[in-house]
N, C-alpha and C positions, 0 to 999 in steps of 0.2 A: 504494500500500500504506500500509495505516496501523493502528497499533496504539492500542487508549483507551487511555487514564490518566484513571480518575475518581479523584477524591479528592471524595466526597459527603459533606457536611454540612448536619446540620441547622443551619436559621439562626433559632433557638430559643434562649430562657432552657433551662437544666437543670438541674435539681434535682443539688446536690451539686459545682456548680461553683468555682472559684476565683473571686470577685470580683472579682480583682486580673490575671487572668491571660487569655487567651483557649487555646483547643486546635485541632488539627488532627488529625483521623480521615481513613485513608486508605483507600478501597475501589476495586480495581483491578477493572478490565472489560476485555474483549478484543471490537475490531470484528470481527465474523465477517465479513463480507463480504470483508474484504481477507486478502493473503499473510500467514503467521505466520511470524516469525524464528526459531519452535524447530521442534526435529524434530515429528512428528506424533503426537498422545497427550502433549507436555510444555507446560505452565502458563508464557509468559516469567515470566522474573526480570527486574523492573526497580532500574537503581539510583535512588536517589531523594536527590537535595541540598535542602536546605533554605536561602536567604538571605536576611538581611534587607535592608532598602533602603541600606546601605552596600557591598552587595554582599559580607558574609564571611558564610562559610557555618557559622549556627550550628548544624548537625545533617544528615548524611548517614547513608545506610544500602544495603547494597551487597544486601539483600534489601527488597524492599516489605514483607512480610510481618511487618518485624519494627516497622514505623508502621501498619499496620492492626491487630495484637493490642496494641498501647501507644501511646495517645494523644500526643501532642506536644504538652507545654504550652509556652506562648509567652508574653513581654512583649507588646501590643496592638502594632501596629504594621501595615507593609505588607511583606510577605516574596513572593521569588517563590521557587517548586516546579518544579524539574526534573525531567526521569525520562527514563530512556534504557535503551537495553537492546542486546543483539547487543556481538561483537568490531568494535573500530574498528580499520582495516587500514592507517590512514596517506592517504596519495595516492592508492593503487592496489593493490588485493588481489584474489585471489578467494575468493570464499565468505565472504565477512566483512562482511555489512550491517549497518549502525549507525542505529540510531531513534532519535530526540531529540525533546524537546517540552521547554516553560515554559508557566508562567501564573501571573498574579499574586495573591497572596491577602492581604486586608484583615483582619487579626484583633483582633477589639474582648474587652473583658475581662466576665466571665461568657459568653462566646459561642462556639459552632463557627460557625467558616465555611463556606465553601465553594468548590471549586475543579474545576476538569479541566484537566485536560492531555492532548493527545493528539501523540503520538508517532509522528510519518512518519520515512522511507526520509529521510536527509541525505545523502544520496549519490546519484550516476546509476550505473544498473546495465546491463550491457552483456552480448549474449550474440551468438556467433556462429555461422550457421546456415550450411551447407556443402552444395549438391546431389549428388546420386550423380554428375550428370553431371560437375562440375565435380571430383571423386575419383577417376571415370572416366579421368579427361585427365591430372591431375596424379600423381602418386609421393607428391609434399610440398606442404604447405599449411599455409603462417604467415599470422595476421594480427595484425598491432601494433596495440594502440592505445593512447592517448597521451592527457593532461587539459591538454597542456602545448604553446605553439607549435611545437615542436620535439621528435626524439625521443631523449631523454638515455635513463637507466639508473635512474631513480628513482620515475618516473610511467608506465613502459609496463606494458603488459600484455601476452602473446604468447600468442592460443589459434594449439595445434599441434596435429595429429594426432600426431606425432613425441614429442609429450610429454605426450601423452594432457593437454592443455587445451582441445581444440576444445570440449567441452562445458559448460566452467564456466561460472558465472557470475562476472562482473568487479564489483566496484566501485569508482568513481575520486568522489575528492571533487569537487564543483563548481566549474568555475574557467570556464561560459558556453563551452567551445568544449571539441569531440574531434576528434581529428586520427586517422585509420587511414590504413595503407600495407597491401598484400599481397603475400608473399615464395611464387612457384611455382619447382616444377621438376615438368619434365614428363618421358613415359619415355625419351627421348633424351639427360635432364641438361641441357638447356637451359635456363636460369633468367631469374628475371623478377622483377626485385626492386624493389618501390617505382614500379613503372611503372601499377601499378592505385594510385591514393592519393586521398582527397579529406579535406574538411573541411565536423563539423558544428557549426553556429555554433547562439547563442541556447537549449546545452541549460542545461536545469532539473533540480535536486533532484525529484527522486519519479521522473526519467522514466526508463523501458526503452528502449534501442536494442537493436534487432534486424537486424545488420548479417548479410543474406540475401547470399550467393554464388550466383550461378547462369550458365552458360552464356549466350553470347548466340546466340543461333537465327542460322544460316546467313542468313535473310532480315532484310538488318536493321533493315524495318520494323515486323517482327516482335520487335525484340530487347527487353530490357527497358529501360526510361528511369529513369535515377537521379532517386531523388526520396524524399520521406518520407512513408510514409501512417498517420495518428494516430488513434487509438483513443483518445477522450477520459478515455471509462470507466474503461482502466487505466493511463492514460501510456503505454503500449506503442507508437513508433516504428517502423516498418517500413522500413530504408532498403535499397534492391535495389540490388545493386552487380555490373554487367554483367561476365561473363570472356569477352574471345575471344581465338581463339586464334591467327589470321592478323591481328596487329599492324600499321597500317600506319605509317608518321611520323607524328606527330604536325602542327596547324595549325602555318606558319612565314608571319610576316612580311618580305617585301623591297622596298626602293625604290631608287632612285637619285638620291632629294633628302630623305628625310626621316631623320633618325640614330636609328634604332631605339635605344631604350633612352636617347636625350641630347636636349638639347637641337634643334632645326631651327627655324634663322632664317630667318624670312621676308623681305622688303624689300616697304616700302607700294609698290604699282601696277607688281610686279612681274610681268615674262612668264612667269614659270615655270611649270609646268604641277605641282601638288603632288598627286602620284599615288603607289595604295602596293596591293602585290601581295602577297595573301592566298592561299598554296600550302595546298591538304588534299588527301593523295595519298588516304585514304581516301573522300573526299566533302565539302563544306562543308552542314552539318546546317542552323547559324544563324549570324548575324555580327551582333550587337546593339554600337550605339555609344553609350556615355553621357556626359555631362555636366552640369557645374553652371555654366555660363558664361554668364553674361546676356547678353555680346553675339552669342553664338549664340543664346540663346533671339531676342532684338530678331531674330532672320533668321528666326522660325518654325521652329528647326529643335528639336523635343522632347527634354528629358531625358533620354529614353531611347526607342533607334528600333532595329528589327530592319532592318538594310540589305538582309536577301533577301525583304524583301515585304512586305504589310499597308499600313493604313491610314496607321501613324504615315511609313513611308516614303513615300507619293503625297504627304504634306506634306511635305514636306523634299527631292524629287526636284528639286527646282531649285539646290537647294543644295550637293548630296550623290550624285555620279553614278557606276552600278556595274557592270558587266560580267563575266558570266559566261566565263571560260578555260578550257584544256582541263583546268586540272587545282586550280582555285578559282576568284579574283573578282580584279579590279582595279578600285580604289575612286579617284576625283577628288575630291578636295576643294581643287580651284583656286576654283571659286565662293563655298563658303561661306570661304573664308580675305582674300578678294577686297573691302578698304574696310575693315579691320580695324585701330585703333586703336592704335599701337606701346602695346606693353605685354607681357606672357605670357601663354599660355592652354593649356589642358589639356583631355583628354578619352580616353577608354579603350574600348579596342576587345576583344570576347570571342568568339573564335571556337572553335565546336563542331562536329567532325565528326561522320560518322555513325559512329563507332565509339565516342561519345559521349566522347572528349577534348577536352577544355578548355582553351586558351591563352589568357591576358589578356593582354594589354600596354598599357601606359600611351604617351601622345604624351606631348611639352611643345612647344608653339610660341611663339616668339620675334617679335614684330613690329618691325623695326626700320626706320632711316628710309631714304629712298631716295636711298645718294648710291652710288656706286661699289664700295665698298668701309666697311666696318665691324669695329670693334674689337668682338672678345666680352668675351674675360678672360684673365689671366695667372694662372697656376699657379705661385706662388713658392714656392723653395724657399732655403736657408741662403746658396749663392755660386751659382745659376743659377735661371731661369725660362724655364716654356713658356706662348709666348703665340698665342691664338687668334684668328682673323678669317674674316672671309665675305666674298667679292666679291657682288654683285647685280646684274649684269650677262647678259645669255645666254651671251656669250664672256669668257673670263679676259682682265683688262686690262689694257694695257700700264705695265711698272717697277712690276707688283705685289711688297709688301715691307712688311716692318715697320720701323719706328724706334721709338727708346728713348730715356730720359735722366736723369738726377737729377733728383727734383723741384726746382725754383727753378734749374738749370742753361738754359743756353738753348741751347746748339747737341745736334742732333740724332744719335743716332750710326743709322746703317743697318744693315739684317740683310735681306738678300737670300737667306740659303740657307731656303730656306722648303721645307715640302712643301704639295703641294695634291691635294685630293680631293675631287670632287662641291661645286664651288664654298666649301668652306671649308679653308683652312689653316694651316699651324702652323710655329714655329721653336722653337729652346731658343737662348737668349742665356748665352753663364757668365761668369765673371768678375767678378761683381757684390760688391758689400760688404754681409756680412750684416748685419741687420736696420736696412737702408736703403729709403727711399720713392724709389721712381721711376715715372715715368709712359709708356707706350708709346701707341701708334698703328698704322693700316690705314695703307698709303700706296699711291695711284697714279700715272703720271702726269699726271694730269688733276686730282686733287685728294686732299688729306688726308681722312681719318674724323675720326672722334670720340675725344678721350682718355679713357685707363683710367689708375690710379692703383693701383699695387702697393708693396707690401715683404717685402720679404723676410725670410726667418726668418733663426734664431739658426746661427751654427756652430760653437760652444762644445766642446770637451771638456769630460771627467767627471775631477774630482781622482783625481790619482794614478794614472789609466793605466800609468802608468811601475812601478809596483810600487817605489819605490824608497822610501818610506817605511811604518812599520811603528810599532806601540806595543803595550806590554804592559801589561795593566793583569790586575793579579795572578795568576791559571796562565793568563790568556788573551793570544793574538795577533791582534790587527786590523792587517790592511792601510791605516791611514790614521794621518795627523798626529798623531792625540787620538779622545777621543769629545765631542767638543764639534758642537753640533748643525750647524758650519758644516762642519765637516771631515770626520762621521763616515757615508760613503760607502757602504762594503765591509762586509764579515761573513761571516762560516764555520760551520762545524759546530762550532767549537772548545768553544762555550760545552756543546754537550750531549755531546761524545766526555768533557770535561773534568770533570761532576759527582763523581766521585766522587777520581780522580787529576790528576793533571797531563798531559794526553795533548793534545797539539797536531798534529791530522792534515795543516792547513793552517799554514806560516810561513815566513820567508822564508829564503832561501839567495842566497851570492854564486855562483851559478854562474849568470852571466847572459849575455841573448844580444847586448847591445849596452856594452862595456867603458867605464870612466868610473868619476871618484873617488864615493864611496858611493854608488855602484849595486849594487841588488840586485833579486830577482824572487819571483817567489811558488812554495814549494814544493808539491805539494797531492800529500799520501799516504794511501792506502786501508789502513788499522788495522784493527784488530779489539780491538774494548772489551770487556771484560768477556765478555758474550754476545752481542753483535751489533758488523757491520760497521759501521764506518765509514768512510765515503769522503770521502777529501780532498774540501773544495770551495771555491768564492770564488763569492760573487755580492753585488749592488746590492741592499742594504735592509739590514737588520736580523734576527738570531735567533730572536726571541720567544721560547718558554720553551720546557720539557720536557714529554712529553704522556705521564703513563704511566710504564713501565718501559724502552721502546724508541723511542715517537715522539717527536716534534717539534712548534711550528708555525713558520714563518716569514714574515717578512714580504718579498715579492721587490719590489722595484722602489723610485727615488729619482724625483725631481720629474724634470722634461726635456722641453721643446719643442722641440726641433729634431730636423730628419727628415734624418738622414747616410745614406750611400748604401753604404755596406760599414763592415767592421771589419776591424784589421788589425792585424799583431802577431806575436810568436814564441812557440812550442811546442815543446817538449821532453817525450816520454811513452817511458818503456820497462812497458807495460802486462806484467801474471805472468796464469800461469790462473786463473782463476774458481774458485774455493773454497768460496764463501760465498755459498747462494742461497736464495730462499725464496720463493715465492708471489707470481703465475703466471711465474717464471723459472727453477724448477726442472733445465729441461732447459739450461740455461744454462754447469749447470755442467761445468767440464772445458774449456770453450771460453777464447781469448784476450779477458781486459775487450777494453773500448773507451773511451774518453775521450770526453768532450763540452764543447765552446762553443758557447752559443746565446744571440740576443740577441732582446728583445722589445719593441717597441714599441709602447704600450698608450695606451689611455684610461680605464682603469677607473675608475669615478665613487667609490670609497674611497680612489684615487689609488695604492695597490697591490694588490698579489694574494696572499691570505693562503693557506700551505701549511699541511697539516696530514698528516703523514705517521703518523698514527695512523688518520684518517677515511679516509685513500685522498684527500685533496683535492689535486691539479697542474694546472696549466695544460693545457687544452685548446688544446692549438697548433692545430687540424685545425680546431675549431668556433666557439672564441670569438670572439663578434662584438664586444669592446671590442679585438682583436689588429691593430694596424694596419699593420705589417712584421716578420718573422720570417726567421729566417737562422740555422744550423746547421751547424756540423762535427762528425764523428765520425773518430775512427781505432783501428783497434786493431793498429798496429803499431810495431817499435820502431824512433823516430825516429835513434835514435845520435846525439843533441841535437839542436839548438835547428832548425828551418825557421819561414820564414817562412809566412803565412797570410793570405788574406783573405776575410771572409763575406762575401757580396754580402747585402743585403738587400730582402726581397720585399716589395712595397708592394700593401698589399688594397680600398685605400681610400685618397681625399684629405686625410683628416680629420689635424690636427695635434694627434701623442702630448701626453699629459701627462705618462708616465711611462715611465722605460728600464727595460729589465731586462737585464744581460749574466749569466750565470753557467757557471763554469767546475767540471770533476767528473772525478778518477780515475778513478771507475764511473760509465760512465750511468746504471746501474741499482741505484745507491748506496742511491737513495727507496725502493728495497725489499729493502736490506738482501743486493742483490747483489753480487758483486764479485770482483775478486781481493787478496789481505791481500799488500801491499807494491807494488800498481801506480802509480806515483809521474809524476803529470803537472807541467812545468816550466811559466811565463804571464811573458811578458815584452814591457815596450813596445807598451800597449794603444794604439791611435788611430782616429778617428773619419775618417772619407773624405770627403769633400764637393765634392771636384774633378768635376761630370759630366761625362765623355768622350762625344764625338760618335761 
């Protein structure tokens, strides 16, 4: 689709011109050929900017019409002409396409120039087509689609029957890739959510997807084959997206030597036979292997090879051997891995049933040398490590075992309680000194491996855990020494309950759970300001300001490398009812608050995580992929003082945090202005875990 933008000029002396000046006359044209953005029977309205080559815009106008009846005189120079026209809808809208165009124009003095601009679809347009069959079968029919790797709350789009959307038209901005899932129920309530989903890559500005639903036919050679069929003429995409309705599993990978999803170590001029069993309860369709490995190519074995037949497989059948099962294929690749050069190497397997499901999975293989037994890698952690090995032998060999030691120490210490599995095993060593270098090894009795060289992280606590120190700095209480950039840890709500009076929901109290001269702990009480709740809070970062009349921002999280294994500490909550509620916790109220401590340990690349409780912005505990361990309590009963406590913490990944977050809250549901007015949680003698227990 695409709409003109002439701006025609004579490129003429004219009688009556400024000698000094040049002009611009604007005459708008509409391509008939293509879709128009107004209704039918209306002329667009284009807006039209005008800049010059410093790029400020010396003249706009939010009607064309009003530079074709009034010429634009100009200083000579080089200016470009914009023109755009339709509602722009952000990321993701429907109904809202947006045309944009530039071009550059030269203006000399006594002279009109001349220009066009023509104004295409900047956006990808989406529409979703629905068979009767496939209406027939179902009740409900969602389908999401998304401009974004993943599906948040900002970039989808949801055509529903339900919501009478099946028929709009979408537009999402260009970001090169669309992601769709589809949500059924059928008339038994049986649901099916995200189980149909693909991705398309490489779209383009101008293009129509026509994401077609349809039944797939009983016969399923008959069924439809996902795929896109292009219409050059209009951009129109045709992608067929198969429904059936006797699901079977999906392709599964298994072996008994290769670690699906890890590494698998091989050992040079090894007997093992390196075989992997490809289950498709519905059928195996195709099994395509690829790679980019030169010393597999040096074996003739092709970039990419379908392993259930064809030509590129008869080359590579000497390499690569497969066998049909009762219910998939079992693939050998003892051959091609067979003279293989210690080093890594990679290559990814796509297996497609006949119910046209898709499973990729990646290899990694490991070449290592041929001796008995071999060190992989140690997993350090603050005061223990887990350390990896592979025997290479057919049978496990005898006073298989780790040893360890200080770097520059000489004697060895043993660790015999090992576990073992499909010839690779593991132990956890503790007691170690954080961040200390030590070196381990494979051992058998026949001979040592190779050394690996670890250290271990940091086992630091965070200032003031203890709650025992406190500062005030004018109607405000900080849980720390001072605010000086080495001491100032902790932060509360205090600064924003505080704007207007003196009101300190968070401060300390001697009613503590561990006795001792000036010990004290942190009180954190659920108030009510003015017109909105506030709830007692303590967390790791900083305040940031006031957002508004009732929001916030905050800043959550302090610097912090080290990965501790729980939190521990005392609690004192005598939580009141819920009083004080507002959007979506409406139904909340009447019921007993609940208290919250949760800790976060993050990587976020700004190094915290900014709140904004005016935007709706909190940490996605469930999605964020910088969250690297996360750990929770809630209660909403009354303690009748102080218990002890401690969060275990979930580890999602090996990556080492750069930033903690703890924070502690009267109302969970404080950030929306939930709560109860007077539920007063007690935080006493915070500490960090790092003993692993076997």
């Amino acid at each position: 689709m695409a709409v003109l933008l002439s701006a025609l000029f004579q490129g003429c002396e004219k009688e009556g011109l400024d000698g000094n000046a040049g002009y611009i006359v604007l005459n708008i044209s509409q391509d008939k050929s293509v879709e128009v953005v107004t209704k039918a029977g209306e002329e667009p309205v284009f807006r039209i900017e005008v800049m010059n080559s410093e790029g400020v815009i010396v003249k706009s106008y939010d009607n064309h019409n009003e530079l074709v009846e009034n010429p634009l005189k100009l200083v000579p120079g080089t200016y470009t002409v914009k023109g755009s026209t339709g509602e722009y809808g952000g990321d993701a809208a429907f109904g809202k396409p947006f045309y944009s165009g530039e071009t550059e124009v030269t203006v000399e003095a006594g002279k009109i120039s001349t220009a066009k601009v023509v104004c295409t679809l900047s956006q990808v347009k989406v529409t979703v087509k629905c068979g009767s069959d496939v209406t027939d079968n179902f009740k409900e029919v969602m389908v999401t689609v998304t401009n974004q790797d993943g599906f948040g709350t900002k970039n989808n789009l949801i055509y529903s029957y339900t919501d009478g959307t099946m028929e709009n038209e979408g537009y999402f901005a260009c970001t090169g890739v669309l992601n769709y899932k589809v949500y059924l129920v059928n008339h038994d309530n049986e649901i099916s959510d995200g189980e149909i989903a693909g991705t398309l890559d490489n779209v383009k500005a101008k293009e129509h997807y026509i994401l077609n639903l349809a039944m797939s036919g009983e016969d399923l050679g008959g069924a439809l084959v996902p795929g896109i069929g292009v219409d050059n003429t209009t951009n129109d995409k045709y992608f067929n997206i198969p429904v059936i309705l006797d699901k079977k599993e999906k392709p599964a990978f298994g072996s008994e030597v290769f670690d699906i999803g890890g590494n698998t170590y091989i050992a040079q001029n090894s007997a093992v036979e390196y075989k992997l069993d490809i289950t498709a309860k519905a059928g195996l369709e195709s099994l395509v292997l690829s790679h980019s490995e030169p010393a597999f190519t040096a074996k003739r074995l092709p970039e990419s090879v379908e392993l259930l037949g064809g030509a590129a497989l008869a080359s590579a059948d000497n390499l690569i051997g497969v066998v049909r099962t009762e219910e998939g294929v079992t693939v050998d690749f003892t051959a091609l891995f067979k003279g293989l050069e210690i080093g890594g190497y990679s290559f990814k397997l796509e297996a497609l049933d006949r119910q046209y499901q898709l499973v990729t999975q990646e290899f990694a293989i490991e070449v290592i040398p041929d001796v008995e037994t071999t060190a992989i890698e140690a997993d350090a952690w603050g005061r223990h490590a887990f350390l990896y090995g592979t025997y290479n032998t057919a049978q496990q060999p005898a006073g298989l075992r780790f040893e360890y030691r200080k770097n520059g120490e000489q004697e060895w210490i043993p660790v015999t309680d090992i576990t073992v599995k499909d010839k690779n095993f593991n132990a956890v060593v503790t007691g170690l000194d954080p961040r200390t270098e030590y070196v381990f090894r494979t051992v058998s009795d026949k001979e040592p491996s190779n050394e690996i060289s670890f250290t271990t992280l940091g086992a630091e606590q965070i200032e003031n855990m203890s709650f025992d120190n406190w500062y005030k700095n004018g109607k405000h209480y900080y849980p720390d020494i001072d605010l000086s950039a080495e001491h100032f840890w902790w932060d509360s709500g205090n600064e924003g309950a505080n704007t207007l009076s003196e009101v300190n929901p968070t401060s300390w109290t001697d009613v503590v759970a561990v006795s001792g001269e000036n010990k004290k702990a942190a009180q954190l009480k659920t108030e009510y300001v003015l017109i909105k709740l506030a709830a007692g809070s303590l967390f790791l970062g900083d305040f940031g300001s006031v957002q508004g009349m009732s929001g916030a921002s905050l800043n959550f999280g302090r610097p912090y490398d080290c990965k501790p294994l729980s939190l521990k500490g005392y609690y004192s909550y005598a939580p009141k009812a819920i009083d004080k509620a507002e959007a979506p916790y409406e139904n909340l109220k009447g019921k007993t608050d609940i208290c919250n401590i949760y800790v976060v340990l993050a990587d976020w690349p700004s190094g915290t995580f900014q709140v904004n409780t005016n935007t709706g912005t909190f940490i996605d505990f469930e999605n964020d992929p910088n969250i690297i361990a996360y750990g929770s309590l809630e209660d909403n009963t009354n303690t009748n003082g102080y218990k002890p406590f401690e969060i275990e913490l979930e580890y999602r990944n090996n990556r080492q945090p750069t930033c903690c977050v703890i924070v502690c809250t009267a109302s969970k549901y404080g950030d929306y202005f939930t709560g109860g007015v007077g539920s007063t949680l007690l935080v006493d003698e915070f500490e960090f875990n790092f003993d692993y227990k076997k």
